[in-house]
N, CA and C atoms as an extended XYZ file, in Angstrom:
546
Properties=species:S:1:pos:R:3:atomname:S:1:resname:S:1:resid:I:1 pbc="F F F"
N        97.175      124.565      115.885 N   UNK     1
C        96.964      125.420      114.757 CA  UNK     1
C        96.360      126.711      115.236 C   UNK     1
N        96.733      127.782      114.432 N   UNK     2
C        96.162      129.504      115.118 CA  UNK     2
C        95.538      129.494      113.515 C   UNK     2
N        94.351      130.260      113.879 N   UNK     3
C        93.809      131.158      112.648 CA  UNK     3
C        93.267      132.279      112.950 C   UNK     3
N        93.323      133.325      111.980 N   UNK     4
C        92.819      134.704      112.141 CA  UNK     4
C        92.226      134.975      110.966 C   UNK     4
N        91.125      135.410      110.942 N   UNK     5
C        90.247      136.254      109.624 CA  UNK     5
C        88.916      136.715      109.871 C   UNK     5
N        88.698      137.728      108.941 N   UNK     6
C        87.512      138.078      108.944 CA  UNK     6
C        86.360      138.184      108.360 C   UNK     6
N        85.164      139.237      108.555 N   UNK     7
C        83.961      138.128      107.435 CA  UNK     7
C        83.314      139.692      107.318 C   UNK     7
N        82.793      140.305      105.944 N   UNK     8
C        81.841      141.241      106.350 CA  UNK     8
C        80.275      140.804      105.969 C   UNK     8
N        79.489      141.189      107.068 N   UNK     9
C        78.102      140.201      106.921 CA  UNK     9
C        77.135      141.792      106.687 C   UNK     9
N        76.568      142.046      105.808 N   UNK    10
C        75.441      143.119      105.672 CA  UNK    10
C        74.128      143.330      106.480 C   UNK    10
N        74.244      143.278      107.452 N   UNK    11
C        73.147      143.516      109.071 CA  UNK    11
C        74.456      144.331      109.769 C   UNK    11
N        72.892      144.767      110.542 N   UNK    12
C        73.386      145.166      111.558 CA  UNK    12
C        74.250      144.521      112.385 C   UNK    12
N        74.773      145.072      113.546 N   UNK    13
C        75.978      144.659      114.246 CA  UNK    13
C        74.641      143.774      115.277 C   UNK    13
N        73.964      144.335      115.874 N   UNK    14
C        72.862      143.278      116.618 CA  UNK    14
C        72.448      142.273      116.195 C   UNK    14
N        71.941      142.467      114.984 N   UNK    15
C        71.308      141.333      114.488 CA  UNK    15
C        72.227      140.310      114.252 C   UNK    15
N        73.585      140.641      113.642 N   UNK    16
C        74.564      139.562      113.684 CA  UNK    16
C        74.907      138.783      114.913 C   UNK    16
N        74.792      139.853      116.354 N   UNK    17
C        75.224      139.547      117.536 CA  UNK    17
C        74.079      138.181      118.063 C   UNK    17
N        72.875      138.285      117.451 N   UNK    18
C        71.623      137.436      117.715 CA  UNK    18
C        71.811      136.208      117.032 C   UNK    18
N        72.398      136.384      115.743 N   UNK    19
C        72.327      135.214      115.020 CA  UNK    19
C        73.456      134.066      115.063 C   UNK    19
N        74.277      135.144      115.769 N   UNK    20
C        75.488      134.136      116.544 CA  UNK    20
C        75.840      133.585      118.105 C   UNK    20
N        74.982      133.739      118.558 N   UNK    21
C        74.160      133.492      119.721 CA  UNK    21
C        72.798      133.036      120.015 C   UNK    21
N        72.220      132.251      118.636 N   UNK    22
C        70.920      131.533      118.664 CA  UNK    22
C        71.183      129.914      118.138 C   UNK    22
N        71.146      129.135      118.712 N   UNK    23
C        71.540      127.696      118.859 CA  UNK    23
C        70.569      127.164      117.131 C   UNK    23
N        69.538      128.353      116.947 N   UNK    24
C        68.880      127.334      115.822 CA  UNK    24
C        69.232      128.403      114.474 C   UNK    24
N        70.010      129.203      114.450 N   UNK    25
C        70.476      129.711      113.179 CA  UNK    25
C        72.019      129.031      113.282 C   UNK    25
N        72.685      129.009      114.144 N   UNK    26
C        74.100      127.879      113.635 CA  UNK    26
C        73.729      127.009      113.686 C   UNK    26
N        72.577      126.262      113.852 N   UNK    27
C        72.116      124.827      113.705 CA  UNK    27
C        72.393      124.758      112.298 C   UNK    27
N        70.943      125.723      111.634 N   UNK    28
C        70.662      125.727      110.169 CA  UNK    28
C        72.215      126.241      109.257 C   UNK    28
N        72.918      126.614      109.670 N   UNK    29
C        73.958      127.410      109.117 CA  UNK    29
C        75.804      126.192      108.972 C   UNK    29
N        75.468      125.681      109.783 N   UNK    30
C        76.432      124.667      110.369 CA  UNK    30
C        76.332      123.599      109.450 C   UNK    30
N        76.922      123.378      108.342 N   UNK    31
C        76.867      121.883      107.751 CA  UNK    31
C        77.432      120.656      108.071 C   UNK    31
N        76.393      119.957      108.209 N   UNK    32
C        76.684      118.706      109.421 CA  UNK    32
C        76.016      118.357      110.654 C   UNK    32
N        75.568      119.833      111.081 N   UNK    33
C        75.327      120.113      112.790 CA  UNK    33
C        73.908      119.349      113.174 C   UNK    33
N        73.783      118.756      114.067 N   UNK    34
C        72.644      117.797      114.179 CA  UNK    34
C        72.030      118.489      115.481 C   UNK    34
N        72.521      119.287      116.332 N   UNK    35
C        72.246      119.812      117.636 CA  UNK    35
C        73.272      120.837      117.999 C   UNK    35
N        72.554      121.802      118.473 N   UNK    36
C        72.953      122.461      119.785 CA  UNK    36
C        72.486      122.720      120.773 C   UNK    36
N        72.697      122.651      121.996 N   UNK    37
C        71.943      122.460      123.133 CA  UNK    37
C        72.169      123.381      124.232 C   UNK    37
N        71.424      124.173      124.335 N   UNK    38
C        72.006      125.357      125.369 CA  UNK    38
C        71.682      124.778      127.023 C   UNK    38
N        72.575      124.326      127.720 N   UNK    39
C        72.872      123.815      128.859 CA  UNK    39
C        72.593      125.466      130.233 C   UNK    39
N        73.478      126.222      129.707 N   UNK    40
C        73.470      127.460      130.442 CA  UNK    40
C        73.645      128.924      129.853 C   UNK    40
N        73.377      130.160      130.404 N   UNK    41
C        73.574      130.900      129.372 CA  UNK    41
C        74.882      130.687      128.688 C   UNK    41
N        75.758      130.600      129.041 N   UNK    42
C        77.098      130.240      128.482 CA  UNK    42
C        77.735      129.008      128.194 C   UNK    42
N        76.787      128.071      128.056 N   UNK    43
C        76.979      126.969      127.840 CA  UNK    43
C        76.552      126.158      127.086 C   UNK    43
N        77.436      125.410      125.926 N   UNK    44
C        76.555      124.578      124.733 CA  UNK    44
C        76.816      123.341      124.603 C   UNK    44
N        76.257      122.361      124.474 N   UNK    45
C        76.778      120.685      123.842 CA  UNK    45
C        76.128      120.846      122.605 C   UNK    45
N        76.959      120.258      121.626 N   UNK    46
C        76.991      120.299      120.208 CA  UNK    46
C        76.997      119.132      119.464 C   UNK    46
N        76.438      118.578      118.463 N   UNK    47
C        76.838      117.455      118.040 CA  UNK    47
C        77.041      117.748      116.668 C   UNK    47
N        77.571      117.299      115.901 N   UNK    48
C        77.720      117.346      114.289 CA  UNK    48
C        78.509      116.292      113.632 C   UNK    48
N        78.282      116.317      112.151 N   UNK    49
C        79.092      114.804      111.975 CA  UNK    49
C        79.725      115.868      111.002 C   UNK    49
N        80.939      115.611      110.309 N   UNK    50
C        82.102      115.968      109.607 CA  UNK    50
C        82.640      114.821      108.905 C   UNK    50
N        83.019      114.856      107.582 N   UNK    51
C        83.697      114.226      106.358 CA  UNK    51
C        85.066      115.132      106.282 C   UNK    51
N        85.658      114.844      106.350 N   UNK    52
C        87.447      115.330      106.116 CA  UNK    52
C        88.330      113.943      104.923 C   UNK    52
N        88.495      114.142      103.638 N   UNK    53
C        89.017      113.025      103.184 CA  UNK    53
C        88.380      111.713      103.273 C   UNK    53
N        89.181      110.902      103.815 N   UNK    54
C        88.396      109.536      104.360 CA  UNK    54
C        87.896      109.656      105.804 C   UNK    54
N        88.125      110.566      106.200 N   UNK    55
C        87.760      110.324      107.809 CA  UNK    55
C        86.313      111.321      107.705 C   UNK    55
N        85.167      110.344      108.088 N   UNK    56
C        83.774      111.137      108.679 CA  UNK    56
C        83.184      110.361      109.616 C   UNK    56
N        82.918      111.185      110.604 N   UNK    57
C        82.909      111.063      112.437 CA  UNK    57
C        81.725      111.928      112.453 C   UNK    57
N        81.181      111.680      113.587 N   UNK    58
C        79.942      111.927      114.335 CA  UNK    58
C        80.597      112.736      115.712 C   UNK    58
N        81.289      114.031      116.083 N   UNK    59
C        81.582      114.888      117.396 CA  UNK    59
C        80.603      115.315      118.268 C   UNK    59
N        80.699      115.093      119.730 N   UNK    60
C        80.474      115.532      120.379 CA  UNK    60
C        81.258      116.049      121.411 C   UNK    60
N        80.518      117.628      121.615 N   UNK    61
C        81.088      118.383      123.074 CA  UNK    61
C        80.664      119.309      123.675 C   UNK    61
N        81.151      120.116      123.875 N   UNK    62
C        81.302      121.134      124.538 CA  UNK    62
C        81.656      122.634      124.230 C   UNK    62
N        80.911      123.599      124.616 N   UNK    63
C        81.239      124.999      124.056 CA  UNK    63
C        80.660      125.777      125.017 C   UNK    63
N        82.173      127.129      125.275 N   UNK    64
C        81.731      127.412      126.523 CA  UNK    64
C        82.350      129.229      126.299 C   UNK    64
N        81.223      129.630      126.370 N   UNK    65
C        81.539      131.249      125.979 CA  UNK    65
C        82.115      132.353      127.311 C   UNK    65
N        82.786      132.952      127.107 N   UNK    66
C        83.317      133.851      127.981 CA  UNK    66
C        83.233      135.219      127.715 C   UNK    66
N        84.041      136.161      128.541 N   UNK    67
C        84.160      137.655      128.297 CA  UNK    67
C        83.616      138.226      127.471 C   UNK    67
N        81.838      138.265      127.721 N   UNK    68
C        80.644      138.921      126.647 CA  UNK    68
C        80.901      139.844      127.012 C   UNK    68
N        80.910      140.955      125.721 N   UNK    69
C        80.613      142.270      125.664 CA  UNK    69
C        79.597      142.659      124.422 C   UNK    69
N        78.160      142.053      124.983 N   UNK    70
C        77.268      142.316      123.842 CA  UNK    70
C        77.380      143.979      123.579 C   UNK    70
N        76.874      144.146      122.197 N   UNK    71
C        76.994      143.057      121.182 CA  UNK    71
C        78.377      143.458      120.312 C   UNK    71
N        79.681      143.602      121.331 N   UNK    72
C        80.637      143.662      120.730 CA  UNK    72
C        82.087      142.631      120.138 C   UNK    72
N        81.870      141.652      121.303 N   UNK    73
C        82.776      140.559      121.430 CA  UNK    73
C        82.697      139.046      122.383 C   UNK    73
N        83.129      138.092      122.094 N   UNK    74
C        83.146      137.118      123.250 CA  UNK    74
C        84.574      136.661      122.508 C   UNK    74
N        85.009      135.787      124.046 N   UNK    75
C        85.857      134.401      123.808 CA  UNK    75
C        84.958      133.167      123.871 C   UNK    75
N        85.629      132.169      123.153 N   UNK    76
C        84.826      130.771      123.469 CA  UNK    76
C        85.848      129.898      123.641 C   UNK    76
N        85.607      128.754      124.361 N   UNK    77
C        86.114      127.619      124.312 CA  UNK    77
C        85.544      126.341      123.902 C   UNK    77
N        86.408      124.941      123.333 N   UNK    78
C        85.404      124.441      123.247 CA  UNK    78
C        86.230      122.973      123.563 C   UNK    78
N        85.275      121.895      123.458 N   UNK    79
C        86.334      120.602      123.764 CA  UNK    79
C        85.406      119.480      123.452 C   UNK    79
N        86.374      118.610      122.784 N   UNK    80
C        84.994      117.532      121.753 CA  UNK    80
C        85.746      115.864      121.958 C   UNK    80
N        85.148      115.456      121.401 N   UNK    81
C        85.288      113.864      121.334 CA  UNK    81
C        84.433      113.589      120.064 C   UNK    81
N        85.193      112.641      119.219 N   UNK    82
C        85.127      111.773      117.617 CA  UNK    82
C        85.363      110.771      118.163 C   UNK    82
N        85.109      109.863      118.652 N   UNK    83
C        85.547      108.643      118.693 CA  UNK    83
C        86.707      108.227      118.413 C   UNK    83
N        87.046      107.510      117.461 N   UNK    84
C        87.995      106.960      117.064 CA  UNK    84
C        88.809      107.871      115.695 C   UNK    84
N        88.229      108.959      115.068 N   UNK    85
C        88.431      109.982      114.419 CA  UNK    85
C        89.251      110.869      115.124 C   UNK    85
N        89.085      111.057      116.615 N   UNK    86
C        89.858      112.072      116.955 CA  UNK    86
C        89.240      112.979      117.827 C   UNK    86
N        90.069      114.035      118.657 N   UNK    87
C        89.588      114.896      119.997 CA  UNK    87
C        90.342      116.459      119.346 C   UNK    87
N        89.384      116.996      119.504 N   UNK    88
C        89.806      118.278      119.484 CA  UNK    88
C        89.573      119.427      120.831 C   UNK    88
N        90.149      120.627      120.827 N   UNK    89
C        89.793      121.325      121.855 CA  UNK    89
C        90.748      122.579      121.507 C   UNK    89
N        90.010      124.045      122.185 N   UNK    90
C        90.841      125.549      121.733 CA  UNK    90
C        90.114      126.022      122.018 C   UNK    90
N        90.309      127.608      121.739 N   UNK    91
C        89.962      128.769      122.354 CA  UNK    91
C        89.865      129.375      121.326 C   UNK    91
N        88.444      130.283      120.882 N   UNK    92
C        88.645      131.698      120.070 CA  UNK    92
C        88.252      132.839      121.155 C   UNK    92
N        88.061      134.273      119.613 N   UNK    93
C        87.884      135.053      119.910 CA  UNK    93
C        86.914      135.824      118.826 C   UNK    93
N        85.756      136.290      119.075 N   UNK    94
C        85.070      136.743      117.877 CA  UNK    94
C        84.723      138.572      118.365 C   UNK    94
N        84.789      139.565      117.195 N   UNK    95
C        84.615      140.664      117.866 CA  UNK    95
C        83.442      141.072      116.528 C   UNK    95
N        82.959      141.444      117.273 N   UNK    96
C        82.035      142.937      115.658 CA  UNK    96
C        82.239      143.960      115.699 C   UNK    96
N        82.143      144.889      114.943 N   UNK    97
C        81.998      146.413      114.454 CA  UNK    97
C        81.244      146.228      112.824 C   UNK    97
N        80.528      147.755      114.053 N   UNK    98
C        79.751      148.383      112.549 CA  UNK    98
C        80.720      148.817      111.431 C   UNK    98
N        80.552      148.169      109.990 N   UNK    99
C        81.134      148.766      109.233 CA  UNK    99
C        79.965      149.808      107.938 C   UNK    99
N        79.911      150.608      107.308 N   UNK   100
C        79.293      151.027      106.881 CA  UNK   100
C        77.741      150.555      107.062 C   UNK   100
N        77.201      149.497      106.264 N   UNK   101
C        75.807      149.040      106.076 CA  UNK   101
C        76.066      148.491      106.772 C   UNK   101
N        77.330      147.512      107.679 N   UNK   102
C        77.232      145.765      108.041 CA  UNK   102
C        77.979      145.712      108.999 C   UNK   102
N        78.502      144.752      108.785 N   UNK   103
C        79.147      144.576      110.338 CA  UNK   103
C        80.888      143.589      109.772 C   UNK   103
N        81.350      143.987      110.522 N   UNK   104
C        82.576      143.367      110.480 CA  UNK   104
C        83.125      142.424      111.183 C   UNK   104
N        82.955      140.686      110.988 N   UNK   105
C        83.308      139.959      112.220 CA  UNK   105
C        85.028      139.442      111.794 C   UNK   105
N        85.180      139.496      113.229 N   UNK   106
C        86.697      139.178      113.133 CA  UNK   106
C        86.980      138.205      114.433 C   UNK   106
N        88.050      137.188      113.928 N   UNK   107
C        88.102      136.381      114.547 CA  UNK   107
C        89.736      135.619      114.943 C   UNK   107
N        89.994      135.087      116.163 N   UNK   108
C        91.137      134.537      116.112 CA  UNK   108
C        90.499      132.814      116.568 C   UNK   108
N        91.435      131.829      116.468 N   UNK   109
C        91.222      130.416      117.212 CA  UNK   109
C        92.368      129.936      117.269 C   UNK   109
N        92.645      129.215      118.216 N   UNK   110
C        93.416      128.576      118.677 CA  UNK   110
C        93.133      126.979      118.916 C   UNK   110
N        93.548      125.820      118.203 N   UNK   111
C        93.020      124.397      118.512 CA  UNK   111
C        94.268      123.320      118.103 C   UNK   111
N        93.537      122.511      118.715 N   UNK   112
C        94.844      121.378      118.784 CA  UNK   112
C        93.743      119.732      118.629 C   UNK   112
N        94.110      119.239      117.978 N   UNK   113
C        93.574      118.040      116.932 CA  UNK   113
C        94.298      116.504      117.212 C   UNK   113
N        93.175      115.867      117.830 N   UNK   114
C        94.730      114.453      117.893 CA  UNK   114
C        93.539      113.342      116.970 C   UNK   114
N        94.161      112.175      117.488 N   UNK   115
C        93.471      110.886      116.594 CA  UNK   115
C        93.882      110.833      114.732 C   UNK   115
N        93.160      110.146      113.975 N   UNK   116
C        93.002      109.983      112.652 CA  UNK   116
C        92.905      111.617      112.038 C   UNK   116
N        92.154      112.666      112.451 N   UNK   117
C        91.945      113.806      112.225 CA  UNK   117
C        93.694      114.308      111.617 C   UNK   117
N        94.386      114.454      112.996 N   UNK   118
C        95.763      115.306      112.988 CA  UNK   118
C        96.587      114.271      112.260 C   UNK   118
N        95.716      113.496      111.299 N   UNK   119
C        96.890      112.634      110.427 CA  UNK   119
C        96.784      113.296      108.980 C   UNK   119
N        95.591      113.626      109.007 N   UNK   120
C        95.868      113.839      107.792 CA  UNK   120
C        95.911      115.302      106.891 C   UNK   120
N        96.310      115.514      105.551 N   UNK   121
C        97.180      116.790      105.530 CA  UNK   121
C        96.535      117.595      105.712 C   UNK   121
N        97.753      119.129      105.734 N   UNK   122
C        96.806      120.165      106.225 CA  UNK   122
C        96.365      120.889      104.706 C   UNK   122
N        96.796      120.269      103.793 N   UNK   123
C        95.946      120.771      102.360 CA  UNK   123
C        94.382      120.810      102.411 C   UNK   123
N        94.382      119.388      102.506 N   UNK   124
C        93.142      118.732      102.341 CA  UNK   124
C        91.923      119.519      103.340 C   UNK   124
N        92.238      119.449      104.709 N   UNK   125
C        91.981      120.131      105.743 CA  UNK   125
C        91.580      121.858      105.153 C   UNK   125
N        92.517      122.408      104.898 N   UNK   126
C        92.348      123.776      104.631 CA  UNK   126
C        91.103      123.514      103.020 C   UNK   126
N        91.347      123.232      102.257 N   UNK   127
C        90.219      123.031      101.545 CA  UNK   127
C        89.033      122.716      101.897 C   UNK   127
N        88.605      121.753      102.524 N   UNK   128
C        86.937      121.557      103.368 CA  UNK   128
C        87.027      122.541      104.686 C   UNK   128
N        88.079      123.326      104.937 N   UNK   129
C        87.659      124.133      105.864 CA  UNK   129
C        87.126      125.684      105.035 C   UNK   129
N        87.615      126.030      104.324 N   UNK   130
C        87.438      126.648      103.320 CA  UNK   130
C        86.165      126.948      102.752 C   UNK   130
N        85.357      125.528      101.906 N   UNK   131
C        84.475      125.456      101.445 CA  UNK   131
C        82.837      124.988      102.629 C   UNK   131
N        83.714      125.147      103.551 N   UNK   132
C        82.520      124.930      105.039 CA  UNK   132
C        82.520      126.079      105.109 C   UNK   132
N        83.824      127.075      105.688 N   UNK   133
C        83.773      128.668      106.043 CA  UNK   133
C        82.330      129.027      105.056 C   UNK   133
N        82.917      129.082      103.611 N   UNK   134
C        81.982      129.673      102.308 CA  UNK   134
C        80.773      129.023      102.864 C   UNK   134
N        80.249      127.917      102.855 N   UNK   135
C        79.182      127.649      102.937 CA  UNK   135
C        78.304      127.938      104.546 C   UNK   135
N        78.634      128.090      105.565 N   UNK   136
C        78.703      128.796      106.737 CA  UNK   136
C        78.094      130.105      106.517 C   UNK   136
N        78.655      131.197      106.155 N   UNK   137
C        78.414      132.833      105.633 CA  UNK   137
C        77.461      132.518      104.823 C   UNK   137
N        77.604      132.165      103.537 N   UNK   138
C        76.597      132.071      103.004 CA  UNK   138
C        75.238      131.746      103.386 C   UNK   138
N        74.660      131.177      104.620 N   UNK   139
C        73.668      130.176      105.061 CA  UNK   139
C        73.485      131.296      105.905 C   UNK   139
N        74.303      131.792      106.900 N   UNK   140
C        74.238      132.552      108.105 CA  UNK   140
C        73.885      134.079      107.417 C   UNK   140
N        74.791      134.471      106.347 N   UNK   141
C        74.010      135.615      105.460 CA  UNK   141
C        72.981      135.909      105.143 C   UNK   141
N        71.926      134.733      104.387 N   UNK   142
C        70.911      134.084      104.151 CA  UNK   142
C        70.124      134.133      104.995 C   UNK   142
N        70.531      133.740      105.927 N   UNK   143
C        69.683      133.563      107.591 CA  UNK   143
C        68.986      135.130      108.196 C   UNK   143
N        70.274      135.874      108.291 N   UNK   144
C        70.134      137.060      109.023 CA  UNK   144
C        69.579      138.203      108.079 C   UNK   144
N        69.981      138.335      106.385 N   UNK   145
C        69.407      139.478      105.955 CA  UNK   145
C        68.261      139.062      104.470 C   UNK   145
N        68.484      137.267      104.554 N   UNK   146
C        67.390      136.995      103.307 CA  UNK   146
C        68.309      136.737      101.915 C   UNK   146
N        67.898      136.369      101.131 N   UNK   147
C        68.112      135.304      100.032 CA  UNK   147
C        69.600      136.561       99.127 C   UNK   147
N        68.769      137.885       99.221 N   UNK   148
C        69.757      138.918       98.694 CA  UNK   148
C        71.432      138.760       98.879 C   UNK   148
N        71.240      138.415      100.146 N   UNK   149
C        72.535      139.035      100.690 CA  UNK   149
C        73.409      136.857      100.968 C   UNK   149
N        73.275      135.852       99.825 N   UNK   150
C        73.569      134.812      100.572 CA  UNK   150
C        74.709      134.770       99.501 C   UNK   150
N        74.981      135.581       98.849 N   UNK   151
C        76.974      135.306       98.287 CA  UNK   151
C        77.589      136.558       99.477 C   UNK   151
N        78.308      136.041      100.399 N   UNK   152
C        79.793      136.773      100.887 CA  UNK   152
C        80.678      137.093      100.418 C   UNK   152
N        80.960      138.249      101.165 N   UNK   153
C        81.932      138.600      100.665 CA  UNK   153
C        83.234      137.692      100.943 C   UNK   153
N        84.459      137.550      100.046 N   UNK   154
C        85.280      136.237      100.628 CA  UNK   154
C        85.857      136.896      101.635 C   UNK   154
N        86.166      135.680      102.673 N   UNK   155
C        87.134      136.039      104.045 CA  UNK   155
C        88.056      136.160      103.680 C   UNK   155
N        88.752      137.619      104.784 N   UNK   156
C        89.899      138.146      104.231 CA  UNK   156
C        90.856      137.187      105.683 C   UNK   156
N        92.129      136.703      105.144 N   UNK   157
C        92.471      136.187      105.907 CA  UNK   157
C        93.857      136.444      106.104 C   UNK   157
N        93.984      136.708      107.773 N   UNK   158
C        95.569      137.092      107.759 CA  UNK   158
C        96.697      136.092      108.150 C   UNK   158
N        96.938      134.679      107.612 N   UNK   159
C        97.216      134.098      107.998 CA  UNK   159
C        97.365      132.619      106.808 C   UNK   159
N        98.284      132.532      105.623 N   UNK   160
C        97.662      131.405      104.841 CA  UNK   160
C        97.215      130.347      105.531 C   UNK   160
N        96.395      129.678      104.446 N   UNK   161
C        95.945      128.828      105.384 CA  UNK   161
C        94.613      128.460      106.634 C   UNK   161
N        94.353      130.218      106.730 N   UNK   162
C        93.334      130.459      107.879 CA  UNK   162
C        91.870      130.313      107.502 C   UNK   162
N        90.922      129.966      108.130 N   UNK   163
C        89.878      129.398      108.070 CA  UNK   163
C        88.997      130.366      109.392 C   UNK   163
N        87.757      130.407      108.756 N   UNK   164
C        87.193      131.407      109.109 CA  UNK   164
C        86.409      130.473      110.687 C   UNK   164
N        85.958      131.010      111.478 N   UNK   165
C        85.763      130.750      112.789 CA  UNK   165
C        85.022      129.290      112.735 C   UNK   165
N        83.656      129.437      112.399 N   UNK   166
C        82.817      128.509      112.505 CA  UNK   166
C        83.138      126.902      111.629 C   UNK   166
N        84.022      127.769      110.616 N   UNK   167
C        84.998      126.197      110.399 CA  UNK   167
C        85.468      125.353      111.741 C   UNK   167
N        86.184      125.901      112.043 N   UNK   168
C        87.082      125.567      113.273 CA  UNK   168
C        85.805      124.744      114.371 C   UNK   168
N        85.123      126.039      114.353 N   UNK   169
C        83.874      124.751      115.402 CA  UNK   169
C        83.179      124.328      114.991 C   UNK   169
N        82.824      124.078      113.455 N   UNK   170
C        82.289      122.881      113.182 CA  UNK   170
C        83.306      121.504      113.274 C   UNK   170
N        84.452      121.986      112.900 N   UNK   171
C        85.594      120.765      112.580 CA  UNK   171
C        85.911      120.155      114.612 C   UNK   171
N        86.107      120.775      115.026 N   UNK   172
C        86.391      120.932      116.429 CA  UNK   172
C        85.137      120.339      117.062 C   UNK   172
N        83.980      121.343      116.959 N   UNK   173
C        83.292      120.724      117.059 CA  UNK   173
C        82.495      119.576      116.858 C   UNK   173
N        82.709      118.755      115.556 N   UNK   174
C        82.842      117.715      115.326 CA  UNK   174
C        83.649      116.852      116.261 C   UNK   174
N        84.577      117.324      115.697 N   UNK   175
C        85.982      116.608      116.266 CA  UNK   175
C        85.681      116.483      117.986 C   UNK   175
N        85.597      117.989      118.647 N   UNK   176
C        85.173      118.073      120.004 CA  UNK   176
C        83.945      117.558      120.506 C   UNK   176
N        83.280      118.227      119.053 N   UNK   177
C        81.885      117.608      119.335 CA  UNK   177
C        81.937      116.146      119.577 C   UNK   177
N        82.266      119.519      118.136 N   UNK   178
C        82.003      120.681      118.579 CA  UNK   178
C        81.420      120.500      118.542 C   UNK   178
N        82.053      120.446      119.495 N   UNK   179
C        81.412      119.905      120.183 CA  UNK   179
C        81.796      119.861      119.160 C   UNK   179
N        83.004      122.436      116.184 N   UNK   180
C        82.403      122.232      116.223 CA  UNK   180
C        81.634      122.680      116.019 C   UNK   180
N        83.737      126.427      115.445 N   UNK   181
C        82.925      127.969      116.350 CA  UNK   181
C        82.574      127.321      115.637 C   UNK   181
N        81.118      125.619      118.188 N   UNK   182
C        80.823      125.271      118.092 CA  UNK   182
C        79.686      125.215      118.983 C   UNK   182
């Protein structure tokens, strides 16, 4: 599965760059997320549990950041294990720009889903990815500029279907766990 979309968050482009690069604001922001564990600078194990339909799993993995250009962009990778739920693993891409007051995050991912997970539909799927994205921004909004700013704006998405980053690594990460944008 590919997804592309974007998010506008009201901070600065730094402060966003901090809050997405601090293991205990996607902790708090991450629904599900039980850990993140910074191994190296570029390196995370993740754990989180995830409900999809009938399937809810406990992921663990791996997340592994590349080509920083604070505080403009990275790639990540990531690669998880669900048990018997399922393995996930992919590649994004997250960039910022200042947009007027805020910042503009934009994102691509790339992941691939096996076990009980990749059984079941991609309706269902896109709906709890959806309402994780929303609840994600909202928390991480919350986080970075205070109670004001915790309705988002909705992700604009170029891609039906597409799901905003930290879906993907929570689900992945679950799943991988994302470990999971995990």
């Amino acid at each position: 599965m590919e997804m592309t979309g974007e998010q506008f968050i009201p901070a600065l482009q730094a402060e966003v760059w901090r809050g997405l690069n601090d293991p205990e604001v996607l902790k708090a922001c991450i629904s599900g997320c039980e850990s993140i564990e910074k191994l190296a600078d570029t390196e995370y194990t993740v754990v989180t549990t995830v409900a999809i339909g009938p399937v809810k799993a406990r992921f663990r993995g791996k997340l592994v950041l590349a080509d920083l250009d604070p505080p403009n962009s990275y790639s990540l990778s990531f690669d998880g294990q669900g048990g018997a739920a399922g393995v996930g693993k992919g590649s994004g891409k997250v960039s910022l720009a200042t947009e007027n007051s805020g910042t503009r995050l934009s994102y691509t991912v790339k992941a691939q889903v096996g076990g009980k997970l990749a059984q079941i539909g991609s309706r269902l799927i896109d709906g709890v990815a959806k309402k994780m994205a929303d609840d994600f921004f909202s928390a991480f909004n919350q986080k970075i500029t205070g109670p004001a700013a915790a309705a988002p704006e909705p992700s604009a998405e170029a891609a039906p279907g597409a799901a905003p980053l930290w879906w993907v690594v929570a689900i992945i990460v679950a799943m991988f766990l994302l470990a999971h944008l995990s």
